[in-house]
C-alpha positions in Angstrom: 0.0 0.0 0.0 1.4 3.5 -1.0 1.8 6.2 1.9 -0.7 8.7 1.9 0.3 12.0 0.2 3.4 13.9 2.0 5.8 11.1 1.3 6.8 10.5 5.4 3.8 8.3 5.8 1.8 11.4 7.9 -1.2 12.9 6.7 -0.8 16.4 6.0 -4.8 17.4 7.6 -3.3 16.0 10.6 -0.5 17.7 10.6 -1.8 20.8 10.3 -4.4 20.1 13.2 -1.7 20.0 15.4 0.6 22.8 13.8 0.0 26.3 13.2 1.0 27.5 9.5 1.2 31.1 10.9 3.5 29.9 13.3 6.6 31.3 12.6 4.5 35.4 12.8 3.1 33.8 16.0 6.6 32.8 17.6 7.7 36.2 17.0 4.6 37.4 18.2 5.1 35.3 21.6 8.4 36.5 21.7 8.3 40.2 21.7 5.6 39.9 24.3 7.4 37.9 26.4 10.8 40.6 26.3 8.4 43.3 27.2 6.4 41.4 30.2 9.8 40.4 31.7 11.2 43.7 31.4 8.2 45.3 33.2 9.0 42.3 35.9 12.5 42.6 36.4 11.6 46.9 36.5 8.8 46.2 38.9 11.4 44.1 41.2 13.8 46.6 41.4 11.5 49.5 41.6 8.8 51.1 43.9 5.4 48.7 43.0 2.3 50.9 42.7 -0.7 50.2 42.8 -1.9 48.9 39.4 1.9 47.6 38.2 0.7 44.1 39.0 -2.6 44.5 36.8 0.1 45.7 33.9 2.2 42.8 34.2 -0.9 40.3 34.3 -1.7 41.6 30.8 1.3 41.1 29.3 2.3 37.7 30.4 -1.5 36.3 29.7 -1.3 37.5 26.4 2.2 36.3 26.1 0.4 32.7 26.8 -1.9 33.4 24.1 0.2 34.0 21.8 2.0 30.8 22.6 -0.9 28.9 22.6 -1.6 29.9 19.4 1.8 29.2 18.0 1.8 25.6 19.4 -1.4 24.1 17.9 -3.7 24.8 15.2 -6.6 23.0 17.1 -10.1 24.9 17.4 -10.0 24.8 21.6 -6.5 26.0 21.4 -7.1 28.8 19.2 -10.0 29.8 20.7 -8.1 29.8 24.2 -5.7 31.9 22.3 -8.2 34.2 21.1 -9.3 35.0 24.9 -6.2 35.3 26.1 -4.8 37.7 23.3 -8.4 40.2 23.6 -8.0 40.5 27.4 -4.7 43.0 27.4 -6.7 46.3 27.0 -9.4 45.3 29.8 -6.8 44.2 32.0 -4.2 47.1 31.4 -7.4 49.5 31.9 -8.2 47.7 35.2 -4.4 48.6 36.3 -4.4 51.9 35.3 -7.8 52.8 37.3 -6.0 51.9 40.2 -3.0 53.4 39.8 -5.1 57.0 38.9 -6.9 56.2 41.4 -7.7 60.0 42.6 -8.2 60.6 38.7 -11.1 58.7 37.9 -11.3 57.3 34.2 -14.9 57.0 32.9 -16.7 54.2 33.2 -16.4 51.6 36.1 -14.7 48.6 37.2 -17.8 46.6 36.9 -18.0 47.2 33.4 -15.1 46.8 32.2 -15.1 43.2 33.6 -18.7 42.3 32.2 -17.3 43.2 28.9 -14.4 41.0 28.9 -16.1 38.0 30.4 -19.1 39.0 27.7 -16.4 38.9 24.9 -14.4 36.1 26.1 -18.3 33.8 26.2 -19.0 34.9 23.1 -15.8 33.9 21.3 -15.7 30.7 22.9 -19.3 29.8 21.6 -18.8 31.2 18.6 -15.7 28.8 18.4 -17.9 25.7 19.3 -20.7 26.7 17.4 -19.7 28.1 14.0 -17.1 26.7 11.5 -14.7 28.7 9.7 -15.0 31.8 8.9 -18.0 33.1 11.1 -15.7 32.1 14.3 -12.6 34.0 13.6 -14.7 37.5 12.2 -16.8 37.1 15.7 -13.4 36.9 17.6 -11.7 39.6 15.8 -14.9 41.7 15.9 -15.0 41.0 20.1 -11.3 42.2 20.3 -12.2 45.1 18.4 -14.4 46.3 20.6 -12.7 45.9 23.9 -9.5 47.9 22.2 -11.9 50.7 21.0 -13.4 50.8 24.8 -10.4 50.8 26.3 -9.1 53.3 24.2 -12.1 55.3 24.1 -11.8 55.6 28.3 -8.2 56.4 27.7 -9.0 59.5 25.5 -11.0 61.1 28.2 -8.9 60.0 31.1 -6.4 62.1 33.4 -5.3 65.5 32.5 -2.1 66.7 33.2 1.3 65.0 32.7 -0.5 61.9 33.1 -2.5 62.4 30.4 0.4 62.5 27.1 1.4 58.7 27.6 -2.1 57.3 28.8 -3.5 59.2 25.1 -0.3 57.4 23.3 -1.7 54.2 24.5 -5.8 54.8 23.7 -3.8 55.7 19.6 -2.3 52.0 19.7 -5.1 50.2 21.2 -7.4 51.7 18.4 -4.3 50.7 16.1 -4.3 47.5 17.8 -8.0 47.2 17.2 -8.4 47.7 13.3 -5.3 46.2 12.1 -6.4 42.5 12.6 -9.6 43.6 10.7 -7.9 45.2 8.1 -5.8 42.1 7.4 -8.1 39.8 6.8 -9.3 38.2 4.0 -13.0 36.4 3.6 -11.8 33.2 3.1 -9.1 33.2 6.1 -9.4 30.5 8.8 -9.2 31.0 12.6 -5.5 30.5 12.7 -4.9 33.9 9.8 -6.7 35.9 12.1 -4.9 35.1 15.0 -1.4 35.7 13.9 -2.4 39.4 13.3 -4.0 40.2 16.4 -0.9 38.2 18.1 1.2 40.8 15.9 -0.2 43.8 16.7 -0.7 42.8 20.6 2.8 42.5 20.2 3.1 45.9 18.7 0.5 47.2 21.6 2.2 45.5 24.3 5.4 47.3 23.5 3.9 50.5 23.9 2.0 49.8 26.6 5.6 49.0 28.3 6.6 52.1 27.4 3.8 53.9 29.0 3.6 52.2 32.0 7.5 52.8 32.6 6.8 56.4 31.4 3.8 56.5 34.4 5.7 54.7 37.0 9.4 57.3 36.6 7.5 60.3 36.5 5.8 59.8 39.5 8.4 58.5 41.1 10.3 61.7 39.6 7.2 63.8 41.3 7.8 61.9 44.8 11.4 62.8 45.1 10.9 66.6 44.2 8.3 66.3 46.6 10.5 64.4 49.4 14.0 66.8 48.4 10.9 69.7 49.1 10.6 68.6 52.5 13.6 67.7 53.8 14.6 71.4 52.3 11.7 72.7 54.9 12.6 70.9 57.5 15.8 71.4 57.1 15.3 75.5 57.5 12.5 74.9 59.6 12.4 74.4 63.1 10.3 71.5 63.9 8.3 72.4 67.2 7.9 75.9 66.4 7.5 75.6 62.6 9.1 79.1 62.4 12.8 79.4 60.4 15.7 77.8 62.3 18.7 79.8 63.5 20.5 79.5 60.2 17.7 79.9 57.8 16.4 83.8 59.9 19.7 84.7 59.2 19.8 83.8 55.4 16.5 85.9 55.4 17.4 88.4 57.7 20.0 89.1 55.6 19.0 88.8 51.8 15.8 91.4 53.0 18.8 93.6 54.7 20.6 93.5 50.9 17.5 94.0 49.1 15.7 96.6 51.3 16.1 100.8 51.6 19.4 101.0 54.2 18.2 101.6 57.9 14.5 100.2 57.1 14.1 97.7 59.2 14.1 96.8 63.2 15.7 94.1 64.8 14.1 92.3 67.8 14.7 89.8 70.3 12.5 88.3 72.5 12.2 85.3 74.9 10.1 83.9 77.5 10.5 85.2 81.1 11.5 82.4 84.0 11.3 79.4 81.0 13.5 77.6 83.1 11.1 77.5 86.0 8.3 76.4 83.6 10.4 73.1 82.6 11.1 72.4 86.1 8.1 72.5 87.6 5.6 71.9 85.1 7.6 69.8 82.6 9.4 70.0 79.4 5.6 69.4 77.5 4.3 72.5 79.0 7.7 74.3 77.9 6.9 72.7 74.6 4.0 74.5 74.7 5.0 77.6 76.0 7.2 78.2 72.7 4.8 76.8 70.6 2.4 79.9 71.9 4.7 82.7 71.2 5.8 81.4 67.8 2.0 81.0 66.7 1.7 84.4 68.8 4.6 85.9 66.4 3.7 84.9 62.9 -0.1 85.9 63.7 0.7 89.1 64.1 3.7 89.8 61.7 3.3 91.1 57.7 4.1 88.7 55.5 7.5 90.4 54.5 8.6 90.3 58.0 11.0 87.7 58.9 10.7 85.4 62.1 12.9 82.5 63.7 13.9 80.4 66.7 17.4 81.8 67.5 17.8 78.8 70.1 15.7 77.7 73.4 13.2 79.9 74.1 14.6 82.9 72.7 13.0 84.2 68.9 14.4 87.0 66.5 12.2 89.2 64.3 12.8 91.1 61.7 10.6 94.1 60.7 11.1 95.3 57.6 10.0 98.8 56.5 9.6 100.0 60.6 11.0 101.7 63.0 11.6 100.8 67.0 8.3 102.7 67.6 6.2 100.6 65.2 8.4 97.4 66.9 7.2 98.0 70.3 3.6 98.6 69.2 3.9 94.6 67.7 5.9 93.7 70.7 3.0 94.8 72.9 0.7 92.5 70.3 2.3 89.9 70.4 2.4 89.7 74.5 -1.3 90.3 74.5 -1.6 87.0 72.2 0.8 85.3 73.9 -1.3 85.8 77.1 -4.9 85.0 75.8 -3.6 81.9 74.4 -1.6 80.6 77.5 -4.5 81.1 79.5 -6.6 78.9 77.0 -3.7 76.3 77.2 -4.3 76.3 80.9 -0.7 77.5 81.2 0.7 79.9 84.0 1.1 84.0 83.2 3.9 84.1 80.5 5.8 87.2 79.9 8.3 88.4 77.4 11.3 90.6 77.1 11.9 92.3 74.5 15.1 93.7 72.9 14.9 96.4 69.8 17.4 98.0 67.6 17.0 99.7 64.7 19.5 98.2 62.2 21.8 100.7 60.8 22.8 101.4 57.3 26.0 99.9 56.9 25.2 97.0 60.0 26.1 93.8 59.3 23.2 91.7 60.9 25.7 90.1 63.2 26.6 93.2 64.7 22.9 94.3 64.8 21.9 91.0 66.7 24.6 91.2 69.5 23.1 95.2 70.1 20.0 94.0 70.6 20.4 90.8 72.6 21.9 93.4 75.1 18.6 95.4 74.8 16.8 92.4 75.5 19.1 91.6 78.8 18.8 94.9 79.8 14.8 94.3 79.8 15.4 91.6 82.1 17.6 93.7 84.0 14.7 96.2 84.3 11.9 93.9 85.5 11.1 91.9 82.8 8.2 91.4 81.1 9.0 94.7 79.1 10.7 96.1 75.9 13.8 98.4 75.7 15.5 99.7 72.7 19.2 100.6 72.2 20.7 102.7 70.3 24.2 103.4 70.0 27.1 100.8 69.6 28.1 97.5 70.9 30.6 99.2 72.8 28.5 102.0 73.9 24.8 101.3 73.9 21.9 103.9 75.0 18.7 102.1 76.1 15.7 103.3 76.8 13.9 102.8 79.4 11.9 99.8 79.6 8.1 100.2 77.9 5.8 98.5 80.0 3.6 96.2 78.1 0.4 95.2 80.5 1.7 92.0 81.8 3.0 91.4 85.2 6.2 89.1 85.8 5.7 86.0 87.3 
């Protein structure tokens, strides 16, 4: 008996049940999609995860399996598997993406997205069991379709901002992704034609779907450390119980408004809390906490927002007024006790007072020079009876106070 046509003693109708003639567009298919879901693995591993990144790499390894499927075997389950497996990447990458934007809602809702691919994956599979060729692979192709144009559709009208470049850059290559099969076909092509396009352009799709994701992930990783070197700047020139400028940072202040203000504008004060030793003592180092943070919120709520304030160390706190003079200085330093009162009583806190030590910063004063004039201002308010405010005039070496201006509170 002769061997049935193909010469090796197999028939060739077998052969091609069990072997894709597209295969070698599917292999390459299979392969570019596997690249790009192990790149966005191993850059997932070594990278911050957000949320979403899992969803992203999901789509690319199931359609990776599709693809591969569909390479192996020509048989109608198979392919059909493969179909549903190669139609689920836009779903699935949408699904990701929704929680990754997740305070920038895309249209639509989760719900829906999911009754579409489960609708889309039914149908396919019926359509597979049901119909011979070519009704199967047009109602496959057609279900794909859709899902790509939905997805990309959301995508459109999704986040604005510097979010929104790459996510429109994907919606254009799902809609790519969507025609192209569709496009490529013939009427006469069997299930395994259609296939090896979608496979193709999935591959193309997947590729820039990589891309955006990556694109996503750095830039708001990028965002994160601006916003992380923006706080450590703050609290590195902030001090963190008073929330007021730290020693170094009033004087880099202090000093640029000195440079960039008329000469002899402003007034220099120094101020700190009467008998704070006694307060940490006897009440403890919380209600000292307190105390300070009461005259810092007491300072900035009644300062311009040109004027400059700071902690210059333990309880004692610099201010610089631009544009006054000592005269307009007392009147704030007199506000600022009255606040400083009212809200230590409300804190349940004992009578605080504050001294006060004013200079009026001289033309050619380096701010050094003007802070050592009036720290002895403000020791010579102690020196007085506290709970007062005395201007000096004068030099270092020779210094003229006035006498002390009373400012309603008692010393403790």
């Amino acid at each position: 008996m002769l061997p049935p046509p193909g010469g090796d003693g197999v028939d060739p109708t077998d052969q091609n049940a069990r072997v894709n003639p597209n295969s070698d567009i599917l292999v390459a298919a299979a392969a570019v999609l596997a690249v790009s879901a192990a790149s966005l693995t191993g850059f997932g591993m070594r990278q911050q995860r957000y949320r979403g990144w899992l969803w992203w790499v999901a789509a690319l390894w199931l359609t990776t399996l599709g693809a591969a499927l569909a390479a192996g075997s020509a048989a109608p389950a198979t392919q059909a598997l493969a179909g549903v497996l190669l139609m689920q990447w836009p779903i699935v990458t949408l699904l990701g993406l929704r929680r990754f934007h997740a305070r920038q809602a895309i249209a639509g809702s989760e719900r829906v997205d999911i009754s579409l691919l489960v609708a889309a994956a039914l149908l396919t599979l019926v359509a597979a069991g049901a119909y011979g060729e070519p009704r199967a692979s047009w109602v496959g192709s057609a279900c794909t379709g859709v899902l790509h144009l939905y997805a990309a559709l959301l995508l459109f009208g999704g986040p604005s901002g510097r979010d929104g470049a790459p996510l429109q850059t994907l919606a254009v290559a799902q809609a790519a992704v969507a025609f192209a099969p569709v496009l490529g076909m013939a009427p006469g092509d069997g299930l395994a034609a259609p296939l090896a396009l979608r496979a193709g352009a999935a591959a193309l799709g997947s590729v820039v779907m990589a891309f955006v994701a990556l694109t996503l992930v750095c830039e708001r990783t990028e965002r994160q450390l601006r916003e992380s070197r923006r706080r450590l700047r703050a609290l590195a020139n902030l001090d963190a119980l008073t929330q007021v400028p730290n020693r170094r940072h009033f004087h880099d202040l202090a000093s640029l408004a000195l440079h960039t203000d008329p000469p002899g504008s402003a007034a220099l004060m120094l101020l700190d809390i009467d008998h704070f030793k006694h307060i940490n003592d006897h009440l403890g180092h919380a209600s000292g906490d307190q105390a300070l943070t009461i005259v810092s919120a007491s300072m900035i709520e009644h300062l311009r927002a040109n004027d400059v304030a700071g902690r210059h160390g333990g309880d004692e706190f610099a201010l610089l007024l631009r544009r006054a003079d000592t005269t307009a200085a007392v009147s704030v330093a007199a506000r600022i006790a009255a606040e400083v009162q009212t809200r230590a009583d409300g804190a349940k806190l004992p009578r605080l007072t504050l001294s006060f030590g004013i200079v009026q910063v001289d033309p050619r004063e380096r701010l050094e020079d003007a802070m050592r004039r009036a720290d002895q201002a403000m020791y010579e308010a102690k020196r007085q009876g506290r709970g007062c405010a005395v201007t000096a005039a004068g030099n270092e070496a020779r210094p003229v106070f006035s006498e002390s201006r009373p400012l309603g509170l008692l010393s403790a």
